[in-house]
C-alpha positions in Angstrom: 18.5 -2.6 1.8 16.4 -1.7 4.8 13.9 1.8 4.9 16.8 3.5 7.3 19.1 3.8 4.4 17.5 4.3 1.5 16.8 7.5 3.8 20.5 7.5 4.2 20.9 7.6 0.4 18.1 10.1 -0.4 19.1 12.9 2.5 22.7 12.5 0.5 21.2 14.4 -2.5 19.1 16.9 -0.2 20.5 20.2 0.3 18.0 23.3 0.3 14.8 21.2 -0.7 11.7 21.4 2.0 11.2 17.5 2.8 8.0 15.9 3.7 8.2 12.9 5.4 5.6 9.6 6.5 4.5 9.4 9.7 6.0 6.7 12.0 9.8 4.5 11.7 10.1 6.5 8.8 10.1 9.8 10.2 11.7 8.8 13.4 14.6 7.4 11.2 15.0 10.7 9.0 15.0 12.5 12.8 17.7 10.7 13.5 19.9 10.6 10.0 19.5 14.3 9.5 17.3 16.3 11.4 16.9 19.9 10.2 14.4 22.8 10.1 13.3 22.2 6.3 12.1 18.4 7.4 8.4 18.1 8.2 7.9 15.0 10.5 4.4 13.8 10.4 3.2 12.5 13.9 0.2 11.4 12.1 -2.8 11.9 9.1 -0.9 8.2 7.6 -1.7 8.5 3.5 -1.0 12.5 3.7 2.3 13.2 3.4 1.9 13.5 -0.7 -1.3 15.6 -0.4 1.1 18.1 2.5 4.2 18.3 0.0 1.5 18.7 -3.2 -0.2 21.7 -1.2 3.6 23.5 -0.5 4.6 22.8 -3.5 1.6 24.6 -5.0 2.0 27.8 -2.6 5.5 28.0 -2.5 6.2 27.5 -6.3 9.9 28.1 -6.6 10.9 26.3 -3.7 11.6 21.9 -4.0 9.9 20.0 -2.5 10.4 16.2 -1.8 8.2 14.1 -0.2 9.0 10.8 1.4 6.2 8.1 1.7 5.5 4.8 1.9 3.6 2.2 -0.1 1.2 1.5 2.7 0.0 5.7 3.0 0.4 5.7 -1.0 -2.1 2.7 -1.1 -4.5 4.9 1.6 -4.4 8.1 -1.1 -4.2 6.8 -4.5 -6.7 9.9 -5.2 -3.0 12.0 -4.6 -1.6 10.3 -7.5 -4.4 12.0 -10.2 -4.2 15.5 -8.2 -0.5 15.7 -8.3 -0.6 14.5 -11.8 -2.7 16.7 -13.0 -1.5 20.0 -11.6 1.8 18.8 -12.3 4.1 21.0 -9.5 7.7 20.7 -11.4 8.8 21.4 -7.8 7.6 18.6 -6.2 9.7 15.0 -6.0 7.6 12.1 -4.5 9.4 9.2 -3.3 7.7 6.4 -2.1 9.8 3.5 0.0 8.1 0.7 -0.9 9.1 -2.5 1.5 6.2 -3.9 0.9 4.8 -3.6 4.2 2.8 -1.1 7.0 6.3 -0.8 8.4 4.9 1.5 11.5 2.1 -0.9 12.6 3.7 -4.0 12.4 5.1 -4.7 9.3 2.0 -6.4 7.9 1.8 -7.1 3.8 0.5 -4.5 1.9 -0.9 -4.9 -1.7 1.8 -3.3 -2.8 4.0 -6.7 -3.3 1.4 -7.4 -5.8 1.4 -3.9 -7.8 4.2 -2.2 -9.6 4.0 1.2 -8.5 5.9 3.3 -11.4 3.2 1.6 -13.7 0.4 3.0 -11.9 2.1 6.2 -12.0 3.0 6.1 -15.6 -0.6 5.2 -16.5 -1.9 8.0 -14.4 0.1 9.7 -16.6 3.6 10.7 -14.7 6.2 11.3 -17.1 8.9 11.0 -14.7 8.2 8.0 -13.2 11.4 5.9 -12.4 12.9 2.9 -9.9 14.7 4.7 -7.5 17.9 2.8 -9.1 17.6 4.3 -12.8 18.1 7.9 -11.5 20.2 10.4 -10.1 17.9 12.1 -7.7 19.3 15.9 -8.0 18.5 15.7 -11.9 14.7 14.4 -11.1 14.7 17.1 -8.4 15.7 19.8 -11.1 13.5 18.2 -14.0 10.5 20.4 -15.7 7.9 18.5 -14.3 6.4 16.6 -11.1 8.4 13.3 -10.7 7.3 9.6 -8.7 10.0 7.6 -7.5 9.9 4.4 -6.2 12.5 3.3 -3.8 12.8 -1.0 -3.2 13.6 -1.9 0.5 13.3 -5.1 2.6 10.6 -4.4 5.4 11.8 -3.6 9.1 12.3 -0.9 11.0 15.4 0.7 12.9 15.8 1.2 16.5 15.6 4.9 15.5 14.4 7.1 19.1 10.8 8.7 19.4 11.4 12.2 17.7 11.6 14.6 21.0 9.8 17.6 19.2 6.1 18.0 20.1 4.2 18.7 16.5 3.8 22.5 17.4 7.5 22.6 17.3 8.1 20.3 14.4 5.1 23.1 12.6 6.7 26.0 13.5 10.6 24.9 13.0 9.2 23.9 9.9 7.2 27.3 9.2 10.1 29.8 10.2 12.5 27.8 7.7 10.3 28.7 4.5 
């Protein structure tokens, strides 16, 4: 299965929930799959996306949020893992598409073919921490606590077009829909 639809899959199970999304293909293909006011695109700030969705989560406590990453931007914060974990925001869903690869800089390895991901969030202390394939995402969404998820792809990326909102738009689309 290829990054563009295990976006395909998630967006299936997102209704009302705020989403956060990594910068590059990935955003570009969640632009183009399902574009809507409660998507944040990230143009940029690669390894952030969990530390955006942790900080709206935190000030907007009874709203979801769901964040997608990428192994690559995981593998640039692993600092987010302990934060998130530790605050534990029940609102907040992190995904993380893990193809193994820096999918928006040329697909090169990352160390994350080498790593299992839900095991470095388990032992961080995550207690729901899954394989995208063991769950269904609206009862993680719903559960009492912050949740990791890690999503299997092949690397690649889609012909997906160059999102056609500046980021002041993208921010205050975004903004005016919380």
């Amino acid at each position: 299965m290829a990054r563009y639809e295990a976006i395909q899959k998630i967006m299936e199970s997102i209704e009302e929930e705020l989403v956060i999304c990594n910068i590059g293909f990935p955003s570009r293909e969640l632009y183009e799959i399902d574009d809507r006011p409660k998507n944040f695109y990230m143009i940029g700030s690669m390894g952030l996306a969990s530390s955006i969705g942790f900080g709206l989560a935190m000030a907007k406590p009874h709203k979801d949020v769901v964040v997608i990453d990428g192994d690559g931007s995981l593998l640039m914060n692993m600092g987010s893992l302990v934060t998130i974990f530790a605050n534990n925001p029940s609102n907040l869903t992190w995904i993380v598409i893990d193809n193994g690869a820096y999918g928006s800089t040329g697909n090169q390895d990352t160390y994350a073919q080498k790593t299992d991901l839900v095991d470095i969030a388990k032992a961080v202390g995550f207690k729901n921490s899954f394989d995208f394939t063991d769950i269904t995402l609206k009862d993680v969404i719903r559960s009492d606590d912050a949740s990791f998820i890690v999503y299997k792809t092949e690397p690649g990326n889609s012909d997906a077009p160059i999102i056609d909102l500046d980021p002041i738009t993208i921010k205050e689309r975004f903004m005016s829909s919380i």
